[in-house]
N, C-alpha and C positions, 0 to 999 in steps of 0.2 A: 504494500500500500504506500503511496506515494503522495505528494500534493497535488500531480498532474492529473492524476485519478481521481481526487475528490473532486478536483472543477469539474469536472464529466458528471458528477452527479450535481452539481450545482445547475450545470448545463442544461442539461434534459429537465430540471425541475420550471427552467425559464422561459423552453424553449416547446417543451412539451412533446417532441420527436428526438429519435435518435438524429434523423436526418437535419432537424434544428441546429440540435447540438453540434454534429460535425460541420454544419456551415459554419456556425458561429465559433468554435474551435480553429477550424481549418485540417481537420483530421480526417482519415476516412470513417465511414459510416459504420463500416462493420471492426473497428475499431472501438469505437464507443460500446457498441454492444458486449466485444469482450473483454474490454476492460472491466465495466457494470458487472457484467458475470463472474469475472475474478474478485470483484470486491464482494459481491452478495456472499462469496464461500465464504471471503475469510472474516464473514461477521455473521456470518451463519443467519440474515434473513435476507427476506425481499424489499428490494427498495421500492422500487416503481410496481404499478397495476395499467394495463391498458385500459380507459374509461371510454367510449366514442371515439375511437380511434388518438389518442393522448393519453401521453404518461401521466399517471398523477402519483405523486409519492404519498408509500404508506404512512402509517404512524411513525415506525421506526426511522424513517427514511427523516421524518421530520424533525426528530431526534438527532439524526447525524451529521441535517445538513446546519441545526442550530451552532454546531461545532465549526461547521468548515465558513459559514458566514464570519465567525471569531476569528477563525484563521487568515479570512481572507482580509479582515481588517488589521490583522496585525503586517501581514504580507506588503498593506499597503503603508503603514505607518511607516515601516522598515526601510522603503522606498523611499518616504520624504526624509529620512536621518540628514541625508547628504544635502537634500536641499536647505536644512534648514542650519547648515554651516557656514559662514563664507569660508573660500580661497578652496583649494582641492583636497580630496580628503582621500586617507590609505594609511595600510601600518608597512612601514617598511622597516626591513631588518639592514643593519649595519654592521660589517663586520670590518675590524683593527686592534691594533697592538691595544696593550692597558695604556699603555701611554699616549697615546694622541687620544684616543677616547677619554682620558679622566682629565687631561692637560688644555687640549687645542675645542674639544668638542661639548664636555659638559659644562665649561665657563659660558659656553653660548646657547644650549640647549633651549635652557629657561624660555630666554627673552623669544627665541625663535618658536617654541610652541606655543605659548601667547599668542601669535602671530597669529596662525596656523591652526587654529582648535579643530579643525578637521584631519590632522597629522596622528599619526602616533608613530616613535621611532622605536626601534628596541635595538641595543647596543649590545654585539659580540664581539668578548674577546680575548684573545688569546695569541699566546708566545707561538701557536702553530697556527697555519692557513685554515682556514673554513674550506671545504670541497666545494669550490663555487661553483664547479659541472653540474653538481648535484642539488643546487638552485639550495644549499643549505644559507646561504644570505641575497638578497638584492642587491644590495650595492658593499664594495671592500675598498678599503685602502692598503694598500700593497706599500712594504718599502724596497721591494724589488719587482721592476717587471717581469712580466708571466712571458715566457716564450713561444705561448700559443693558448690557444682556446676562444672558445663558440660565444664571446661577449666581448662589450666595446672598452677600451682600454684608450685611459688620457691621460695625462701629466696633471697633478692638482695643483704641487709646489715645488721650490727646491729648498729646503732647509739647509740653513748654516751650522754647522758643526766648529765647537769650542773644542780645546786640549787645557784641561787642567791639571795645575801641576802646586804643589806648595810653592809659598813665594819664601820661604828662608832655609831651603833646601833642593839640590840636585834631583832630577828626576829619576837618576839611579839609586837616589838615597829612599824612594818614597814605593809603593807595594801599585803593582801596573793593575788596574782591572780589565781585561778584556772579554772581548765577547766568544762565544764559540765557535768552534772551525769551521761549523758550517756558514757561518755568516762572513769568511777570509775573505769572499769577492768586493765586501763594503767597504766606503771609505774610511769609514773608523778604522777596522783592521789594517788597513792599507797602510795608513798614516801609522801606526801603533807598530806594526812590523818592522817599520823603518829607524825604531828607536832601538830594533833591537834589547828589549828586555822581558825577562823571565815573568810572564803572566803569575800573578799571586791567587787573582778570583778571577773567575772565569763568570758569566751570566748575559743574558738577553733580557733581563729587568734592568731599566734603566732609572728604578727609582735606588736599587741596591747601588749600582754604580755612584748614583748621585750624592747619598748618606755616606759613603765611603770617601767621596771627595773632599767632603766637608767635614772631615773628621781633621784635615788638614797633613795625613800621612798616608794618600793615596794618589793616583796621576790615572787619567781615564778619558775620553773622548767621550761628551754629549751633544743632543740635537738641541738648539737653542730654546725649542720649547719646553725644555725639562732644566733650563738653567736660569734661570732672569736672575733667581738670589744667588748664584754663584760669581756670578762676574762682576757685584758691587761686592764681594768678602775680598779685604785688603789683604788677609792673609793667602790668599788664592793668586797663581797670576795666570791667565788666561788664554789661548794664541787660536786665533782663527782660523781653519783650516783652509788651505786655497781649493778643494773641493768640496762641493755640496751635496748632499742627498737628496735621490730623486722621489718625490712622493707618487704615488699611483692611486686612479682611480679606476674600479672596475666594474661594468655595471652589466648586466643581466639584457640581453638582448630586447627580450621582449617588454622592457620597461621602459627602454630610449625616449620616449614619445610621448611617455604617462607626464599627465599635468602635476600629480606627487610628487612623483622624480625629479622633473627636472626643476620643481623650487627647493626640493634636500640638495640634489646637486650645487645650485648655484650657492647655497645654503655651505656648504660642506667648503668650494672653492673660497667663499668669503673667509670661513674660520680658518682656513690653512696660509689664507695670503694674509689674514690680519697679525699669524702667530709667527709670522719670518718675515716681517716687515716691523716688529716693534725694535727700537733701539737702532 
């Protein structure tokens, strides 16, 4: 039993023929009749009596259709939700690191769903990729491009990356934090390699990294948006990296075009260029 099947009995009760019914459906005729018949089993009575040639519903029937008249008013309520929002409405899932998600995106969050009351985002995230083949997020922020795959792929930002180091100590004197092997292709590693020293903590949390910096006996490589109070502590000294990292955005083919989309999108590009463009 279905919804589609209750209208059928809505249908013939307004229309008073099968042949009604399937006009004003747009279905075939002998369609209605077995649907009708699959539902009379599975409620084990008869809906409709032929009177002078017209259906007229039993008792029961009148019973059942007091139900699907409720239902169809909810049906239609559910349908004005959207109207009665402004700007475009959907949930979309986001997936990214913890760190731009808790740094670049929930300082802006707020003000942007205010906006937006027809929005609702839900934020994943995690140190490993979401299977975005697997439509397990809508939209991702990558800090690596994907090499291939069935969705659109655009640059969001380039983030500046800091090297902090104690300022009344050698940076051979102080504990390297780096990140893991798998991530040697980044410019963090890149720059980090080149100093040639013995990694002490290894991690892909960059809030670990940052607490370590700031103990003042650690040396580590961040993305600007995980430092703003690092680079005014006098005991820190700071150095810019002459390469940036590249932000990625990934989105879900069949979403390109949605009116949701693309205001999270523009949405998402705003929060990225506002958080590598302060200072």
């Amino acid at each position: 039993m279905n919804w589609d099947d209750l209208r059928i009995i809505a249908a013939v009760r307004d229309e008073g023929t099968y042949a009604g019914a399937s006009a004003r459906l747009r279905i075939d005729e002998t369609t209605v009749g077995r649907r009708l018949a699959r539902i009379e089993r599975a409620l084990g009575l008869r809906l409709f009596e032929a009177v002078d040639g017209v259906r007229k519903p039993t008792r029961q029937c009148d019973m059942v259709l007091a139900h699907i008249e409720a239902m169809a008013a909810h049906a239609e309520e559910i349908g004005r939700i959207g109207e009665s929002l402004p700007g475009p409405v959907g949930r979309l899932r986001i997936a990214s690191t913890s760190a731009i998600a808790e740094e670049v995106l929930a300082p802006r969050t707020s003000e942007f769903l205010r906006a937006h009351p027809g929005l609702t985002l839900q934020f994943l995230t995690s140190s490993d990729n979401v299977k975005f083949s697997r439509w397990e997020a809508d939209l991702a922020i990558r800090l690596r491009k994907p090499d291939k795959g069935d969705f659109a792929i655009s640059k969001l930002a380039e983030v500046r990356l800091y090297f902090f180091e104690p300022a009344a100590t050698t940076a051979g004197e102080a504990m390297l934090c780096a990140y893991p092997d798998e991530l040697g292709g980044i410019p963090e590693m890149q720059f980090l390699r080149a100093k040639r020293l013995r990694a002490r903590c290894v991690t892909d949390n960059v809030r670990i990294i940052h607490t370590l910096i700031q103990s003042h006996h650690a040396v580590g490589v961040l993305p600007e948006h995980s430092c703003a109070d690092l680079l005014t502590d006098q005991r820190l000294r700071a150095t810019l990296l002459p390469k940036r990292r590249d932000v990625w955005l990934l989105v879900q083919n069949h979403l390109k075009r949605d009116a949701a989309t693309r205001v999270t999108i523009d949405w998402l590009r705003a929060c990225l260029q506002d958080a590598t463009q302060r200072g």
